[in-house]
C-alpha positions in Angstrom: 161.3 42.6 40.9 162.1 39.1 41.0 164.8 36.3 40.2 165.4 32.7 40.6 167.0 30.9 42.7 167.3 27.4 44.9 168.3 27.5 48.2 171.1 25.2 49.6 170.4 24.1 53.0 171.8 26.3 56.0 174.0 23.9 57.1 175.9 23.7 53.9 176.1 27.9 53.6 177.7 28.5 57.3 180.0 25.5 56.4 181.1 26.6 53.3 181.0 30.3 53.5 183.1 29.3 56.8 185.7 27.7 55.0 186.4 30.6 52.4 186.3 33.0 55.1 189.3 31.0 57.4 191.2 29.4 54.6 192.6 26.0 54.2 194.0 25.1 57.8 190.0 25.6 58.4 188.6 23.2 55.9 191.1 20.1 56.8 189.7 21.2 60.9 185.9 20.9 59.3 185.7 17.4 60.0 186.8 14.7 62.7 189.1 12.9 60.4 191.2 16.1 59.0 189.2 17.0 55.8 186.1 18.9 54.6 183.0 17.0 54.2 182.5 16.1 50.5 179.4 18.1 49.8 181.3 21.2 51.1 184.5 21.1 49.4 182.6 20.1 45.8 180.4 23.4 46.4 183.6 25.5 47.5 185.5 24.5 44.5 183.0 25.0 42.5 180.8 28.2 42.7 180.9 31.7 43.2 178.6 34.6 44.3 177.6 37.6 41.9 175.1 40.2 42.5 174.1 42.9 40.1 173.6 46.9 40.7 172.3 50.0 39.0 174.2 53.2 39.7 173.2 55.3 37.0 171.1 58.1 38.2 169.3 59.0 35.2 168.4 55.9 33.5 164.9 54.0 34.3 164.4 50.8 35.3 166.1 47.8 33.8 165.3 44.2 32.8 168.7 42.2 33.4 169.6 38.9 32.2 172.4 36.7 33.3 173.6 34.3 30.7 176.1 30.8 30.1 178.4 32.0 27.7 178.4 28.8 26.7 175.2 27.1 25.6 173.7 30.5 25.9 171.4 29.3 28.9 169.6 31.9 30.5 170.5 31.0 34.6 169.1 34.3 36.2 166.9 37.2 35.7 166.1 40.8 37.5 163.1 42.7 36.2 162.0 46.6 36.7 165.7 47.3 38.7 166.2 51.1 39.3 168.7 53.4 40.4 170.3 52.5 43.3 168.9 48.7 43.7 171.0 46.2 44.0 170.3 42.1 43.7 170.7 39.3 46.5 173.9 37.7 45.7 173.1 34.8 43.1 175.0 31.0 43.6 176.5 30.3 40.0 179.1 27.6 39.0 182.4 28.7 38.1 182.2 30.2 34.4 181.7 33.0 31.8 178.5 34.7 31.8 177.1 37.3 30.1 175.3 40.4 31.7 172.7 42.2 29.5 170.6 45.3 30.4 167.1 46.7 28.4 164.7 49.1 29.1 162.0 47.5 31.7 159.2 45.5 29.0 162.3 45.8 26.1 163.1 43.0 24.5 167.0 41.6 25.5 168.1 41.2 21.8 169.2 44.7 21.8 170.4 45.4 25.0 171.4 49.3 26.2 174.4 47.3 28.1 175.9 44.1 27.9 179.1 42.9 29.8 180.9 39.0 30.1 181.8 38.5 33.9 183.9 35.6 35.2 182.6 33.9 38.3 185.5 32.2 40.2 184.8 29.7 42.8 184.7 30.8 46.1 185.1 34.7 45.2 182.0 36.9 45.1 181.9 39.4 42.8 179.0 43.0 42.3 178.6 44.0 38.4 177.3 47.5 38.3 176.4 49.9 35.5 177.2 53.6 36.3 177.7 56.8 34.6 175.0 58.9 33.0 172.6 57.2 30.4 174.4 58.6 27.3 177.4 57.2 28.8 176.9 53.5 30.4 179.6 51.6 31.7 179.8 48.2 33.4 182.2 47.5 36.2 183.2 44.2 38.2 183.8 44.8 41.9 185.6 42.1 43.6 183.8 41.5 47.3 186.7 40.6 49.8 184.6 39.1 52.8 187.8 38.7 54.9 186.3 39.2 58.7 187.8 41.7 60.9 189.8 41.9 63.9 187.1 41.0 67.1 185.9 44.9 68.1 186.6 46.1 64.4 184.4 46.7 61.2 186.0 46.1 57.4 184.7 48.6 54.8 185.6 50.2 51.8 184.0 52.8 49.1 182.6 52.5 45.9 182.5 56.4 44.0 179.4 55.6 41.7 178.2 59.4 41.4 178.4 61.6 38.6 177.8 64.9 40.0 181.8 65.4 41.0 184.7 63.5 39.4 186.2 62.2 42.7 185.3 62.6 46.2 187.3 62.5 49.6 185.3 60.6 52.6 186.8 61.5 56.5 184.8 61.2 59.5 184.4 64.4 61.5 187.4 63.5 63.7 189.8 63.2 61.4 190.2 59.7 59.7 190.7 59.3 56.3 188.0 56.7 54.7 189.0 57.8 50.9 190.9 59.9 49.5 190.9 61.4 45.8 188.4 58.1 44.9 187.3 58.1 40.9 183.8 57.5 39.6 183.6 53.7 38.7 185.9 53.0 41.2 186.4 51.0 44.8 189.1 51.7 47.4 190.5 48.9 49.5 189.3 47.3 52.0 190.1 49.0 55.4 189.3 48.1 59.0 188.1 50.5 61.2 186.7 50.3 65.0 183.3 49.4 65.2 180.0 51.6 66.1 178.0 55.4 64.7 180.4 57.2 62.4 179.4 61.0 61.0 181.3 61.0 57.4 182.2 64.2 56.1 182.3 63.7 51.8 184.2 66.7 49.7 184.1 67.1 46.2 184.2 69.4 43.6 181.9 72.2 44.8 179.9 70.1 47.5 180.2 68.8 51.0 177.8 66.6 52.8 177.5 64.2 56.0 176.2 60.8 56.5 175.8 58.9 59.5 176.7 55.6 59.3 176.7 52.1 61.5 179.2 49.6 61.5 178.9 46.3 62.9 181.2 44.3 64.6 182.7 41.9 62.3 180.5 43.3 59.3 182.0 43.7 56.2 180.5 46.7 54.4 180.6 48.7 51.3 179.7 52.4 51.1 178.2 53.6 48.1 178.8 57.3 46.8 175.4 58.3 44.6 173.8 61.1 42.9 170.6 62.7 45.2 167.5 64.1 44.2 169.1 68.0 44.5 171.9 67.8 42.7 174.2 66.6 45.1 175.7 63.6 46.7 174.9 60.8 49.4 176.5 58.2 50.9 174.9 55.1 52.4 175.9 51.4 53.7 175.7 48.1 52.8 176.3 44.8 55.0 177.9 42.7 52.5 178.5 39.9 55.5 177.7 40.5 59.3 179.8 38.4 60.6 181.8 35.1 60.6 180.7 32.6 58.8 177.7 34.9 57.2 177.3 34.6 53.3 177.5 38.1 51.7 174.6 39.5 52.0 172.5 42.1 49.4 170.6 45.3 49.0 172.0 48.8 49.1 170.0 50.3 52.4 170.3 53.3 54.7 170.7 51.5 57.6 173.2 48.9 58.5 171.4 45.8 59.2 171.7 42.4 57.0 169.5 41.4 54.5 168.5 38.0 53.6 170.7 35.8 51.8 169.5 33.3 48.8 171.8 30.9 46.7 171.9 29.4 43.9 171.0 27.6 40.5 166.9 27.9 39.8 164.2 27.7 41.8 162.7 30.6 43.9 161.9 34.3 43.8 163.9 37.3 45.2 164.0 40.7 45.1 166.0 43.9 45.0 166.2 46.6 47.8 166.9 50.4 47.0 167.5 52.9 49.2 165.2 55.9 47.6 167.2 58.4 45.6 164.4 59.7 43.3 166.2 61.5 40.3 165.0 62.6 36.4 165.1 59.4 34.7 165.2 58.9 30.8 165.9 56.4 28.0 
């Protein structure tokens, strides 16, 4: 599974993902005499991040193309992505694009799914496809990567499974996480105190638990998905790990970051899954 990308040099990444994580009274402070170095405010003002997801259980792999809306340029490409991957996030300048899904080996002129996504400087964005195959539908998460309080962890929930209409999320002591959350659907962004949390998930007919870690200063997005048996699961992802961090990709069990690429054409990637085998079909 692989897409293209070039990276830009570390140095510019921590500046600039810096900069939109402290705001503007940061970026005039970047630099000795009051303003942001040139290179970093042109690429702040000018790109955002996107990364792509597949959250529908029983649907097979997936080719998926990313495409200028205008000129029709094909910028990016993900091949053989299955349920419950997710993409590194991808460096694109501000824009319209077009999203388009086939059948692994299909050919992209008649695509199963196709969505336009706006990519807004500085904001980075996940573009999933969820529901059961007979039923695809695209949604655009906004990614808030505003860091935490020092001690605390920022997450929120995204209800991608189809196995119960909503779902409520508390940890065993008490705390609400999410409450009455719809399929195809985010909650806001909450901070919580940082370390092990056991989740407790309710839904129509099922209850389960998930352990999960989170970071100090993380960022993270829990993902609601179908299992193998019928019933739910929840697991993490480190969208950034701390200040300063890019957003990071791959949905995984554990809580750890994962590497970070950015940007235009160049070099390979990949996709991580976190192993959710279920009937598949076309």
């Amino acid at each position: 599974m692989r897409t293209r990308f070039v990276l830009v040099t570390a140095a510019t990444l921590t500046a600039v993902v810096g900069l939109l994580s402290l705001g503007p009274v940061a970026a005039q402070a970047a630099s000795p005499g009051g303003a942001a170095p040139a290179a970093v405010t042109a690429a702040a003002s000018t790109t955002g991040w996107v990364r792509l997801a597949h959250l529908s259980p029983d649907t097979t792999g997936v080719d998926v193309q990313l495409t200028a809306l205008s000129g029709g340029q094909v910028v990016d490409s993900l091949s053989n992505v299955v349920y419950g991957q997710v993409s590194n996030y991808m460096a694109l300048p501000q824009g319209t694009y077009v999203v388009s899904m086939a059948p692994t080996g299909h050919s992209m002129s008649t695509p199963v799914i196709q969505t336009s996504i706006n990519v807004t400087a500085g904001t980075p964005i996940t573009v999933a496809a969820y529901g059961k195959n007979a039923d695809l539908h695209s949604v655009v998460f906004t990614d808030d990567l505003t860091p935490p309080a020092t001690g605390q962890s920022r997450i929120r929930v995204v209800q991608a499974s189809t196995s119960v209409p909503t779902v409520d999320i508390a940890t065993t002591t008490g705390v609400v996480v999410a409450s009455d959350a719809a399929e195809g659907t985010a909650t806001p962004y909450a901070n919580v105190p940082a370390g092990d949390w056991m989740l407790s998930l309710t839904g129509a007919n099922t209850t389960s638990t998930a352990q999960v870690s989170l970071p100090p200063g993380a960022v993270s997005t829990l993902f609601v998905l179908d299992n193998a048996s019928g019933g739910v699961t929840i697991t993490s992802v480190t969208d950034a790990s701390s200040v300063g961090d890019l957003p990071t990709g791959g949905i995984q069990t554990g809580g750890g970051a994962t590497g970070v690429h950015v940007a235009q054409a160049g070099e390979g990637s990949s996709v991580v899954g976190i192993g959710v085998p279920v009937t598949a079909a076309w």
